[in-house]
KOLFIDO-863197 format. One record per atom (N, C-alpha, C, O, CB): residue in three letters; x, y, z. Coordinates in steps of 0.2 Angstrom, whole numbers, plus 5000, padded with zeros to 4 digits. Each point is the difference from the previous one (the first is absolute). Glycine has a CB too. Example, Ala and Ser with C-alpha at 12.3 -4.5 7.8 and 13.67 -1.06 7.14 Angstrom:
<sites>
ALA506649725039ALA499650065000ALA500450065000ALA500549995003ALA498649955003SER500750114990SER500450065001SER499650055003SER500350065001SER500349914989
</sites>
This chain:
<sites>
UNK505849544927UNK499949975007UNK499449965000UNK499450014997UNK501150095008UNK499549854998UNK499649955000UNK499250045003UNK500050055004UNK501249854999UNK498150074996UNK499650015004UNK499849985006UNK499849945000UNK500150074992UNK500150035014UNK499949975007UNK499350005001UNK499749975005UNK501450064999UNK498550034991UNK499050005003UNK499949984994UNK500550024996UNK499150075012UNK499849884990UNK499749994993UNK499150005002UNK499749975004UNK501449934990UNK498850155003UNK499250015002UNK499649964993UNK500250014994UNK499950135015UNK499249814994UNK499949984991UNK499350025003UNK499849985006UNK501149914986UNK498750145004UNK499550015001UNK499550025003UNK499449994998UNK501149974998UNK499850075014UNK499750015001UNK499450055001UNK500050064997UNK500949885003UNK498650045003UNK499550065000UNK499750015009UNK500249975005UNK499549994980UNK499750095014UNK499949975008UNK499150044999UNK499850044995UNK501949985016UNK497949964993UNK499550035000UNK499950015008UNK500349995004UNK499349964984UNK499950095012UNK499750015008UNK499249984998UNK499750044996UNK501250075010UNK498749834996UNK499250014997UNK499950034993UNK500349994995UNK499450035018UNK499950034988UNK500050014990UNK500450064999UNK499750044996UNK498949915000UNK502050055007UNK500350064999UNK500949974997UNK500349975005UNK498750125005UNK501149914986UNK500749994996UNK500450055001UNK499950054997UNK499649884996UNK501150055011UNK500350045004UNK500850004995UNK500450044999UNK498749945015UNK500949944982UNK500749994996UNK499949974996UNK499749955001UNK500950055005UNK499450024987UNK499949954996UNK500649964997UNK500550015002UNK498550064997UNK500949894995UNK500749935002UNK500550064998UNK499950044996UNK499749794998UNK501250165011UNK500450025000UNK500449954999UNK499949945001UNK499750145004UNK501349944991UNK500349974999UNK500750055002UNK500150064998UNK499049874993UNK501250055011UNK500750035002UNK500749955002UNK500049955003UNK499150145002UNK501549934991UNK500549965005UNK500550065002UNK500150054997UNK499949824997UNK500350115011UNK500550035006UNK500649964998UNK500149945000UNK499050095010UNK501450014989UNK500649984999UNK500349995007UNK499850035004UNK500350034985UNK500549885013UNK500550025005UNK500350045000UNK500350024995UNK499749915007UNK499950115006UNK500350074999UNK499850075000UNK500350055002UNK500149874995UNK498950064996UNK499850074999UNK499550045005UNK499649985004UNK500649974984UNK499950105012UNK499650055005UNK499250044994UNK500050054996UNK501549995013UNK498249924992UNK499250034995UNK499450035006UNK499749985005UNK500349904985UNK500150175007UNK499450065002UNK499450004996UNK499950004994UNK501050085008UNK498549925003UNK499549984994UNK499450075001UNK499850005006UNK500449844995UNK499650204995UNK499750065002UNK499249994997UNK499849944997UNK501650155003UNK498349964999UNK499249975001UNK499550065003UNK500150035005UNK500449854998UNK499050144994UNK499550015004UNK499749975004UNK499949944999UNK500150124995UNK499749995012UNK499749975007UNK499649954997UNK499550024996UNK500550085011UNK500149844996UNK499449935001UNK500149974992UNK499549994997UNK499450085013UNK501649934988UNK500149984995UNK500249925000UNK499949974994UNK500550165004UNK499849835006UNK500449965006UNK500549975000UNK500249944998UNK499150055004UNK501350085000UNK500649994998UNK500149975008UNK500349954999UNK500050144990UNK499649935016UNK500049955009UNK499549935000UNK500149955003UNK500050195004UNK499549874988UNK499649914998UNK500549974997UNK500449965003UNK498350064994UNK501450014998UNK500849944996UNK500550005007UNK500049955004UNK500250114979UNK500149995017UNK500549985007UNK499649955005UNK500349955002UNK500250194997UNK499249875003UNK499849955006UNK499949944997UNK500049955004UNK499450145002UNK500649904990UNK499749914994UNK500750005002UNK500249975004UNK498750024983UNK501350045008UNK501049995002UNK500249965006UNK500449955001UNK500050174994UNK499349915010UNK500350015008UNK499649935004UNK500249985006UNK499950174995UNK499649844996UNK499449945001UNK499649995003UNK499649955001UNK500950014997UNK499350115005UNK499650025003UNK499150024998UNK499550015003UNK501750025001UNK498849974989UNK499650004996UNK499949944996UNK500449974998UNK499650135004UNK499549894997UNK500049934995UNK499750034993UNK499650045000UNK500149855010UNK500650094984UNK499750024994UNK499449964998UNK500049945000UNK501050104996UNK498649995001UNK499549964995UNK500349954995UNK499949935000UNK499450165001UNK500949944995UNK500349954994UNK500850015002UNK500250045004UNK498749974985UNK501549955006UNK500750015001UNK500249975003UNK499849955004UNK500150144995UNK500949925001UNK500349985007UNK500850044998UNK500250034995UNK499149835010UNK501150145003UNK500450034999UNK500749965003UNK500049975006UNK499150134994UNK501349904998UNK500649954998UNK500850045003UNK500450044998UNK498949904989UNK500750035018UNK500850045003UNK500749964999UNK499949955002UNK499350095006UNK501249974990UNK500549934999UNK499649934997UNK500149955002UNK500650105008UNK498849974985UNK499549954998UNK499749965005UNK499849954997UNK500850064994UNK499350005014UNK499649975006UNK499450054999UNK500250054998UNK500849915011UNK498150034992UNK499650015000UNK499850045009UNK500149985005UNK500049914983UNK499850185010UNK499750025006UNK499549975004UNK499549984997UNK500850094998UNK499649935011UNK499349975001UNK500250045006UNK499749965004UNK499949914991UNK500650175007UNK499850035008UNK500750045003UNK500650014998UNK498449885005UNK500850135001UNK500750055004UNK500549964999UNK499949945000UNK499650115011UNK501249974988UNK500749975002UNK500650045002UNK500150064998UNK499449864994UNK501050055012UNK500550035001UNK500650014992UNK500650024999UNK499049935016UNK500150044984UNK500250024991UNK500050064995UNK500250014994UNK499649905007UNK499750125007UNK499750084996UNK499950045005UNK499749975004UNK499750004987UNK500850095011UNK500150035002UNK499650064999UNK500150034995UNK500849905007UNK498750105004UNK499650044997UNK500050075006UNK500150005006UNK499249894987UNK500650165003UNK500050095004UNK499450014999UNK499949994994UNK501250075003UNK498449955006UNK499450054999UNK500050085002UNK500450035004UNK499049865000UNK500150154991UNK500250055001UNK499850045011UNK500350055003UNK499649944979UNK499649975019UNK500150025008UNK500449975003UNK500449964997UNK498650055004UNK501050015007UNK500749975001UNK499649945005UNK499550005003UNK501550134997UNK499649814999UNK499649945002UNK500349985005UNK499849955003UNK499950014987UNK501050085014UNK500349965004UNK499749965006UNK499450025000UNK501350044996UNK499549905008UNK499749985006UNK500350045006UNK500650005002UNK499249874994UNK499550175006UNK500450075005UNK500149985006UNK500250045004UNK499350054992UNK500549865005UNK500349985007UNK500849975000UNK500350005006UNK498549984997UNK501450014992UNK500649974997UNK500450055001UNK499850055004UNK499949884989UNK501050095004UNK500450055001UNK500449994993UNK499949944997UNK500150065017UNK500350044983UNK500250004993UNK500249954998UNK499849974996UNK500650135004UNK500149895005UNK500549924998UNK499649955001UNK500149964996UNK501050065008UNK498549975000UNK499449935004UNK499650024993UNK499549985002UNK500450005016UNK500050054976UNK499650004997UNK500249974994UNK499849954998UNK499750145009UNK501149954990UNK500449974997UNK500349915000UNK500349974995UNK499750155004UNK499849865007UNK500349935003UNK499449954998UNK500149945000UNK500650125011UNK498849984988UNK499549955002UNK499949954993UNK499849945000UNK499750165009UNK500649934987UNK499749954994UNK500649945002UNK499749954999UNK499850144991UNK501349925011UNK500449945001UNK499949985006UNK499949945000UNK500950094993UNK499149995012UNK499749955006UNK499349964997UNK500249945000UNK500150165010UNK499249904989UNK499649984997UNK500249944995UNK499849945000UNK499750165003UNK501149924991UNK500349954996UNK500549965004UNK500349964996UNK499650124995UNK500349915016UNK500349985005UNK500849995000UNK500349945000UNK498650015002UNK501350114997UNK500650024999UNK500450015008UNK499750045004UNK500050004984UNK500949925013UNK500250015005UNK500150095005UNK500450044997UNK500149834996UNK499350155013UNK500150035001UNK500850074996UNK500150064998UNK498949845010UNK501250084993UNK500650034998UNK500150024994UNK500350064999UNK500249895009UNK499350014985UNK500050024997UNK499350054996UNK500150044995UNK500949875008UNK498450084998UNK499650064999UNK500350075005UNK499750054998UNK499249855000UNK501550115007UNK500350055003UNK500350054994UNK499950064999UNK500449875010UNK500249994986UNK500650014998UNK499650044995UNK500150065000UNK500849835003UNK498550104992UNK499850014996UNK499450065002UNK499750024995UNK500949875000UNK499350125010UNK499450044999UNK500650085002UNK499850064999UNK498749825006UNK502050104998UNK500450055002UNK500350034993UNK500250065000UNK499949905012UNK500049994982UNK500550024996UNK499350054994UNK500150054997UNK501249825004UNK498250115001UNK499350054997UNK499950064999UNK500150054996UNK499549885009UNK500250065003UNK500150075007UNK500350034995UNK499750024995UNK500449955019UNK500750044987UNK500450044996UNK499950024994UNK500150064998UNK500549905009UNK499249984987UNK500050024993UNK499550055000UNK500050044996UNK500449865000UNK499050105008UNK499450055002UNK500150065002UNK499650055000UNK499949865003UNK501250094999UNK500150085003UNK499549995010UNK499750045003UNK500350054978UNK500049875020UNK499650005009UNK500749985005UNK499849995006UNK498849964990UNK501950045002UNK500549995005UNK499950065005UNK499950064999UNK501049884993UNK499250015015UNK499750075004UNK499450005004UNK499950015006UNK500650044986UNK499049925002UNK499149985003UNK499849955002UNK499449985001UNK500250074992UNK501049905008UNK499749924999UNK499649985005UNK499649955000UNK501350004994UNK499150105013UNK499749985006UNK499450065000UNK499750015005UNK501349925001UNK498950104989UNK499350034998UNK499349984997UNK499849974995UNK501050095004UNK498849955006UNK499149984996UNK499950044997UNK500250065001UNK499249905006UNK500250014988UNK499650034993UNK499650075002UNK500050044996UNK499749834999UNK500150145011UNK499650055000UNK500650065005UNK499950055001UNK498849874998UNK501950055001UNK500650065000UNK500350034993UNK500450054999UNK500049905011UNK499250014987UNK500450014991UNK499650064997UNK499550025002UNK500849844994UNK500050155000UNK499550074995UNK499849944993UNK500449955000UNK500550225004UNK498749844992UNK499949974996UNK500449984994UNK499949944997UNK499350095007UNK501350004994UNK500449974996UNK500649955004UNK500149954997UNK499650154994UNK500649905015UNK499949945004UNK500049955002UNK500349955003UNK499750104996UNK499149965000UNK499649945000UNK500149954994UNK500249945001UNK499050125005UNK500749984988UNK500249974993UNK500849975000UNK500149954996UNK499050154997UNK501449935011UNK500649974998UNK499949955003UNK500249954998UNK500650155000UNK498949895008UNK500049965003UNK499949914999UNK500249955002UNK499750175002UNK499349924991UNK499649924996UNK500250004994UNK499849964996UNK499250045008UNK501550044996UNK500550004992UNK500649925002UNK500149954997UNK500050245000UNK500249855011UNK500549965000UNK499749925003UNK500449955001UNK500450165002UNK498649904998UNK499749945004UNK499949944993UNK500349954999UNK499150135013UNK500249954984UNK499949964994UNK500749994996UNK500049954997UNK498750105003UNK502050015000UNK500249944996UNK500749965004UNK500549974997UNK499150114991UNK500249925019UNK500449965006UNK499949924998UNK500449955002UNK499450155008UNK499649894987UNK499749935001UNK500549984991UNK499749954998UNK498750055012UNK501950024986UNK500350014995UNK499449954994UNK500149944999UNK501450095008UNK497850024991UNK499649984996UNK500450014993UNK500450044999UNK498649995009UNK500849924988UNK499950004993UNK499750064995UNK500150004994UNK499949895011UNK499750145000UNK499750044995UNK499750055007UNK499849975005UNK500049934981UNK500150175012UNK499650045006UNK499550074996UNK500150044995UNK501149945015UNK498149984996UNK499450044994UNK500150065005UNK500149985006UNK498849924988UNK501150165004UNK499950085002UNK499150014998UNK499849984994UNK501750085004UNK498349975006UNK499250005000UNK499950094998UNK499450015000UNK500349865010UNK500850184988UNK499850075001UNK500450015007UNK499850045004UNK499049974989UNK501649955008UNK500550035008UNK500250055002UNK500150015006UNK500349924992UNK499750134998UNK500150075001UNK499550044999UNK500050074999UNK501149924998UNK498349985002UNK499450054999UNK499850045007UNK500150064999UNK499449844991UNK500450075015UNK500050045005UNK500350055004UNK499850035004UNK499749904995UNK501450094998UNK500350055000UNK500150054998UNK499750024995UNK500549915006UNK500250125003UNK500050064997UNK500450004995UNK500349954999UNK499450095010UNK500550034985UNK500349964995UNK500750015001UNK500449964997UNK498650074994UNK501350015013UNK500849985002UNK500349935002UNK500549974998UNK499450155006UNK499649875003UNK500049935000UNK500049944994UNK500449954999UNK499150115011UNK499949964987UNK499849954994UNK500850014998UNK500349955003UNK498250064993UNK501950025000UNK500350024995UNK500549965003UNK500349964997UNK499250154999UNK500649895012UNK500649985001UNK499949915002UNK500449964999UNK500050185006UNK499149854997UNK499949924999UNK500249974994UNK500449964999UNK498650055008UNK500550044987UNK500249954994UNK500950024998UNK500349974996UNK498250044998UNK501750025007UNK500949995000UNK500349945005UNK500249954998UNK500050205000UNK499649875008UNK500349945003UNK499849954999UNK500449955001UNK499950095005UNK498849944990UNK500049924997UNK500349994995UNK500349945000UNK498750055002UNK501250064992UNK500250004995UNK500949965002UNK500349954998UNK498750174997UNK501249915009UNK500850005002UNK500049915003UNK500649975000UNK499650195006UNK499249814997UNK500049965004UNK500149934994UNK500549965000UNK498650115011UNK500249954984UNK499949954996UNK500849994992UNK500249954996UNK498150105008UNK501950014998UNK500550004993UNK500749965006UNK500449984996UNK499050154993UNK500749875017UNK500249975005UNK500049915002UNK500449965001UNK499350165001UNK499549874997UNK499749945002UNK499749954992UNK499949945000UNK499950145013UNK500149974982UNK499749954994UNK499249985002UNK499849954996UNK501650005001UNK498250075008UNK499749985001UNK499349984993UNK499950054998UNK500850005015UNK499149914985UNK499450024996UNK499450045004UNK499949985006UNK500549914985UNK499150165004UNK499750035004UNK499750034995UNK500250034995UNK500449975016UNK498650004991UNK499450025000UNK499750085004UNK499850005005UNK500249864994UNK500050184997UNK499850055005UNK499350044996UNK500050034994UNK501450005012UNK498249964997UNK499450044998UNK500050105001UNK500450045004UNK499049835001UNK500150154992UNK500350105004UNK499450024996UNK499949964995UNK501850085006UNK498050015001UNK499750074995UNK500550044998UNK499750054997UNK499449955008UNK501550014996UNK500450064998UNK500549964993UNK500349954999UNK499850145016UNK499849974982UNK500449974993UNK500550035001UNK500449964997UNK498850024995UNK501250075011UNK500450005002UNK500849955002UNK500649994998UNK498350065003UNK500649925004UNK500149975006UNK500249944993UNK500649994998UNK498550075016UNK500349904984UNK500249944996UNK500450014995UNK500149954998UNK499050005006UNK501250124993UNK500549994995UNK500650025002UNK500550004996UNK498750014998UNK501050005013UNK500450025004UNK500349935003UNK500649995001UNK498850125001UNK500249854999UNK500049935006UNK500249964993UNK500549975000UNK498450055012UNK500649974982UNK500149934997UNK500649994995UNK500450044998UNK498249955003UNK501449944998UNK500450004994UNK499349984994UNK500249994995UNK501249975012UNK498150034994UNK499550004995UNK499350025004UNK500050005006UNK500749914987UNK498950125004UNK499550045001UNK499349974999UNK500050004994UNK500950085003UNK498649895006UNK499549974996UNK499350035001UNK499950015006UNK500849884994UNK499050134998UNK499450064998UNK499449954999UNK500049954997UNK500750174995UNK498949905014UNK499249954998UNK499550035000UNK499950065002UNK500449865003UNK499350054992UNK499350044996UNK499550025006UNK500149985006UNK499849944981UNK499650125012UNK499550025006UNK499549925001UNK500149964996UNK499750204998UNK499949825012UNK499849954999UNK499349984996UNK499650045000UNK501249985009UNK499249934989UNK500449935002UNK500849994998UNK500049994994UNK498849955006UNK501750075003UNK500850024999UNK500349944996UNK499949945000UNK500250125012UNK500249974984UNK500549954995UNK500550044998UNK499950064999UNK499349874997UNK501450045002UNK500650024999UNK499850064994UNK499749974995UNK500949915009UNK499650184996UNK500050034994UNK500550024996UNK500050024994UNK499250015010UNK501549974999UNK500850024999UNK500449965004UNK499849975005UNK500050144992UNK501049905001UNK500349955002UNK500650065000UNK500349974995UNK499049905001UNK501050185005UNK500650035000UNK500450005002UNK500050015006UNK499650024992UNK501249965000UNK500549985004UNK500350085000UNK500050044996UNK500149814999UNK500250155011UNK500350075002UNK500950004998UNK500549995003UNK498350025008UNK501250024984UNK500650014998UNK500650045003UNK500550024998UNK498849964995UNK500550025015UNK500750045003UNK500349935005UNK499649975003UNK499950204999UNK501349834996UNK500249975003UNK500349985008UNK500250055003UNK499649974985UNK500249935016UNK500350015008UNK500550015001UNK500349974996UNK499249975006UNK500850095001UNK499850005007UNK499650084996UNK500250044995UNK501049885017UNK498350084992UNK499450064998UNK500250055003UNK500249985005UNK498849964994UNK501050135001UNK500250065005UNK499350034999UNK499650004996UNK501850035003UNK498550015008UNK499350035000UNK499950074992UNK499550034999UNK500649945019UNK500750044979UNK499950084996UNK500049964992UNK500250044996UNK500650065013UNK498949834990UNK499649984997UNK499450044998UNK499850014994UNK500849915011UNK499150094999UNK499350035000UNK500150084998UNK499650045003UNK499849875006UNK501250104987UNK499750085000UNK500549984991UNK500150044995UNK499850055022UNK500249854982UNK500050004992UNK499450024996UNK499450015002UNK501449905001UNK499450094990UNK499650014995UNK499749934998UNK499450014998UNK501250104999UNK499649845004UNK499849945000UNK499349975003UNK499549984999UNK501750034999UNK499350015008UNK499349975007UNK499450044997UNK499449984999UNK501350025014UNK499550074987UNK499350055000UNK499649974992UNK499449995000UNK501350155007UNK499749844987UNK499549984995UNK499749935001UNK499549994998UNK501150074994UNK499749895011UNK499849945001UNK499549995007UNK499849945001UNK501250024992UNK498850105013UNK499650025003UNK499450044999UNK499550005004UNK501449984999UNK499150064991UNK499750014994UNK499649944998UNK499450004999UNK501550064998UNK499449895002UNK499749954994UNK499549965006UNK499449975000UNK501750024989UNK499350015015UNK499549955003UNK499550045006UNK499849965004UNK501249944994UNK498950155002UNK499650055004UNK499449994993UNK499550025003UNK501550085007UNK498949894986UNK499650034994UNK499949934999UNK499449994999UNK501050114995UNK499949865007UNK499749925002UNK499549995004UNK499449984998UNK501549975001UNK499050085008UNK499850005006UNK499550034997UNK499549984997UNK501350015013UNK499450084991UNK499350034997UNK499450004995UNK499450025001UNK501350015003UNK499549944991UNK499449984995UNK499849925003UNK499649974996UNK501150124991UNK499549885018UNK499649965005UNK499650045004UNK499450004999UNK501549935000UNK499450105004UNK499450035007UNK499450034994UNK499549975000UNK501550105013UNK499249984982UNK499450014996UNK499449944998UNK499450005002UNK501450084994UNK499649895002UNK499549934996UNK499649975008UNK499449995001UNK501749964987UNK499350045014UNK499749985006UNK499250075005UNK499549985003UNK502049944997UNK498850155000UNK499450055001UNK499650004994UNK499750055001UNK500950025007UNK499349904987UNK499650024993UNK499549895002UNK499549984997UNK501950144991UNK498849875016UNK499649945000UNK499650005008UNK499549965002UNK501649964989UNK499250115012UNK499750015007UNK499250024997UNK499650015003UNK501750035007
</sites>
């Protein structure tokens, strides 16, 4: 598959604190990359450079070989709080990015209704955010972000503030959505879990100042079932990459 992200060299500083050092990464069309990390490592700084919401120091980052320089409707992004606009209502929320893109009424309907449903919210569309329980909310900026049909969607730790039944069942129905939709996609997480469960490749970053330290491709094939995770497989290649993370967090408490 062709490359749809090419990262060359990014880095990022904050004043005299180096938060990335040069990074290199490409994203396949299509592929789903999980990127795991210890805390403040900056796996949501790279994501956000992505999202163009951050600017890098050095580097740059190349989407369809076009050059980042700032927000676009080409990327589609989930944070792990919940961002909706609470005065809106499920559908007026999911509507909103194509009203803005100035799509004729009828058809942001057409499309924010065929969402709704892939989301599992048929039923809620005339519900406010603060009638929703939190995973909800997430299906909600799930269906909103990929209503505007992005090229690519950054997940910032989106199921981090769930409970874990919830979480469990979000990442099946993204899973169900994405092997549905082809979407390419970017998902940050602390749970190794979660990112060998979710990705078709795995990418492990050092304690900061953050840089690529592995690159693993996850060998269970799609359509994914949740009884995956009780193979002998998952459990050794969850294994490996937990002993990644950790001999980071060390290196990183042995320098504090």
């Amino acid at each position: 598959m062709p490359n749809l992200l090419s990262i060359r060299g990014v880095s990022r500083s904050f004043g005299p604190t180096q938060a990335l050092l040069a990074t290199d990464l490409d994203v396949a069309e299509n592929d789903f990359v999980t990127i795991l990390g210890p805390s403040g490592c900056g796996k949501s700084t790279l994501l956000r450079i992505v999202a163009g919401l951050d600017a890098p120091t050095g580097g740059e980052v190349l989407l369809d070989g076009r050059r980042i320089s700032g927000p676009g409707a080409d990327r589609g992004m989930v944070f792990q709080s919940y961002t909706l606009f609470p005065w809106l209502t499920v559908l007026e929320n999911v509507c909103f990015g194509l009203r803005e893109r100035g799509l004729p009424r009828d058809r942001q309907l057409d499309i924010a209704h065929a969402f709704v449903g892939k989301v599992g919210l048929k039923g809620f569309e005339r519900h406010y955010p603060r009638q929703l329980s939190g995973g909800m909310q997430q299906r909600t900026a799930l269906a909103r972000a990929l209503a505007n049909a992005p090229r690519m969607l950054l997940m910032d730790e989106p199921f981090g503030a769930l409970d874990h039944q919830t979480r469990e069942l979000m990442q099946e129905l993204l899973l169900s959505i994405w092997e549905a939709e082809r979407t390419t996609v970017l998902f940050v997480t602390h749970d190794i879990d979660e990112a060998v469960f979710m990705g078709s490749r795995v990418v492990v970053m050092s304690a900061r100042p953050g840089r690529i330290k592995s690159d693993v491709t996850v060998p269970f094939a799609h359509p994914r079932h949740y009884s995956v995770k009780t193979s002998p497989a998952f459990a050794e290649l969850k294994a490996e990459l937990t002993e990644q993370v950790r001999s980071e967090v060390r290196a990183a408490a042995l320098l504090a």
